[in-house]
Phi, psi and omega in degrees: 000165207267133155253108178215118244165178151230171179206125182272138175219124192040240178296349147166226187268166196255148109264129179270151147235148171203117188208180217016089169303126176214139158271107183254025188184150159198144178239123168250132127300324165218105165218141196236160156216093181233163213276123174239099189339157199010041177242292197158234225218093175262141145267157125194154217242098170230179208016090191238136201226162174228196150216139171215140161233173237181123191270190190198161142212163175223175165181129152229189163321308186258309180192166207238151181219157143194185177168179147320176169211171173229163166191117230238087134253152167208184198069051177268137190230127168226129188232133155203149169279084215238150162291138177235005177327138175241144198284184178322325178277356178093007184250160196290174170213162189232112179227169203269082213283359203169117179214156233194111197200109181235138173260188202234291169250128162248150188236108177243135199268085178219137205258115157215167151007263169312000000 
Protein backbone atom coordinates (compact mmCIF):
# COMPACT_ATOMS: atom_id res chain seq x y z
CA UNK A 1 0.00 0.00 0.00
CA UNK A 2 0.55 3.83 -0.79
CA UNK A 3 2.69 5.96 2.59
CA UNK A 4 1.42 9.19 2.97
CA UNK A 5 1.92 11.78 6.13
CA UNK A 6 3.31 14.34 7.61
CA UNK A 7 6.06 15.44 9.69
CA UNK A 8 6.77 18.47 11.54
CA UNK A 9 10.46 19.87 11.13
CA UNK A 10 11.86 23.13 12.21
CA UNK A 11 9.73 26.02 10.58
CA UNK A 12 6.92 23.58 9.69
CA UNK A 13 5.21 20.80 8.37
CA UNK A 14 6.80 17.99 5.76
CA UNK A 15 3.94 16.21 3.65
CA UNK A 16 4.99 12.74 2.20
CA UNK A 17 3.63 10.57 -0.37
CA UNK A 18 5.39 7.20 -1.27
CA UNK A 19 3.33 4.66 -3.95
CA UNK A 20 3.66 1.97 -6.31
CA UNK A 21 5.64 0.48 -4.09
CA UNK A 22 7.96 -2.92 -5.79
CA UNK A 23 10.05 -5.42 -4.38
CA UNK A 24 12.12 -5.74 -7.20
CA UNK A 25 14.82 -8.25 -6.29
CA UNK A 26 15.13 -10.30 -3.18
CA UNK A 27 18.26 -12.82 -2.53
CA UNK A 28 18.93 -15.38 0.33
CA UNK A 29 22.12 -16.78 -0.08
CA UNK A 30 22.11 -18.77 3.10
CA UNK A 31 18.88 -20.10 4.48
CA UNK A 32 18.06 -23.23 6.49
CA UNK A 33 15.05 -25.08 7.93
CA UNK A 34 15.26 -27.26 10.36
CA UNK A 35 13.02 -29.11 12.64
CA UNK A 36 12.93 -28.92 16.35
CA UNK A 37 11.56 -31.85 18.32
CA UNK A 38 8.18 -31.62 20.54
CA UNK A 39 8.77 -27.60 19.68
CA UNK A 40 8.10 -26.94 15.61
CA UNK A 41 9.87 -25.39 12.96
CA UNK A 42 13.31 -23.05 13.00
CA UNK A 43 14.28 -20.58 9.59
CA UNK A 44 16.98 -19.11 9.28
CA UNK A 45 18.04 -16.48 6.90
CA UNK A 46 21.33 -14.79 6.88
CA UNK A 47 23.02 -12.15 4.88
CA UNK A 48 19.91 -11.79 2.99
CA UNK A 49 19.37 -8.45 0.47
CA UNK A 50 16.27 -6.76 -1.09
CA UNK A 51 15.92 -4.03 -3.63
CA UNK A 52 12.43 -1.89 -3.72
CA UNK A 53 11.68 0.92 -5.76
CA UNK A 54 9.47 3.59 -5.16
CA UNK A 55 7.79 7.03 -6.69
CA UNK A 56 8.12 9.94 -3.95
CA UNK A 57 6.77 13.40 -3.33
CA UNK A 58 7.47 16.11 -0.44
CA UNK A 59 5.61 19.34 -0.36
CA UNK A 60 6.34 21.92 2.49
CA UNK A 61 5.99 25.81 2.52
CA UNK A 62 8.81 26.53 0.61
CA UNK A 63 8.86 23.83 -2.27
CA UNK A 64 7.57 20.58 -3.45
CA UNK A 65 9.57 18.06 -4.90
CA UNK A 66 9.40 14.33 -6.42
CA UNK A 67 10.64 11.62 -8.29
CA UNK A 68 11.84 7.94 -7.75
CA UNK A 69 13.65 6.24 -5.29
CA UNK A 70 15.67 2.91 -5.46
CA UNK A 71 16.38 1.67 -1.46
CA UNK A 72 19.01 -1.33 -1.41
CA UNK A 73 19.12 -3.79 1.94
CA UNK A 74 21.29 -5.86 3.06
CA UNK A 75 22.88 -8.10 5.43
CA UNK A 76 19.50 -9.13 6.49
CA UNK A 77 19.39 -11.82 9.12
CA UNK A 78 16.05 -13.41 10.24
CA UNK A 79 15.75 -16.47 12.82
CA UNK A 80 11.68 -17.24 13.48
CA UNK A 81 9.98 -19.83 15.33
CA UNK A 82 7.03 -21.58 14.19
CA UNK A 83 4.72 -23.90 16.71
CA UNK A 84 3.14 -27.17 15.13
CA UNK A 85 0.53 -28.00 17.01
CA UNK A 86 -2.07 -29.98 16.04
CA UNK A 87 -5.55 -28.62 16.48
CA UNK A 88 -8.69 -29.97 17.51
CA UNK A 89 -9.56 -32.06 14.27
CA UNK A 90 -6.12 -33.72 14.52
CA UNK A 91 -4.38 -31.67 11.61
CA UNK A 92 -1.30 -29.68 11.87
CA UNK A 93 -1.52 -25.75 12.30
CA UNK A 94 1.28 -23.68 12.26
CA UNK A 95 2.07 -20.21 14.24
CA UNK A 96 4.41 -18.02 14.33
CA UNK A 97 5.98 -18.61 17.80
CA UNK A 98 9.04 -15.82 17.99
CA UNK A 99 10.96 -14.12 15.35
CA UNK A 100 14.26 -11.81 14.89
CA UNK A 101 14.99 -9.67 12.19
CA UNK A 102 18.22 -7.41 11.78
CA UNK A 103 19.97 -5.44 8.79
CA UNK A 104 23.03 -4.66 8.24
CA UNK A 105 23.05 -1.78 5.20
CA UNK A 106 20.59 0.58 4.05
CA UNK A 107 20.99 2.34 0.62
CA UNK A 108 18.96 4.82 -0.36
CA UNK A 109 18.91 6.37 -4.18
CA UNK A 110 16.74 9.29 -4.90
CA UNK A 111 16.14 10.80 -8.51
CA UNK A 112 14.02 14.23 -8.36
CA UNK A 113 13.92 17.12 -9.48
CA UNK A 114 15.74 19.29 -6.99
Amino acid sequence: PDLSGYEKFGLGNVKYNISKIHVTAVEFPSASISLLPGTGIKLVIGNASLTIDMNWNIRTWMFKDNGRSTVYISKVSVTAIFSTPLDNTGHTSISLTSCRTTSGDIDIKLNGKS
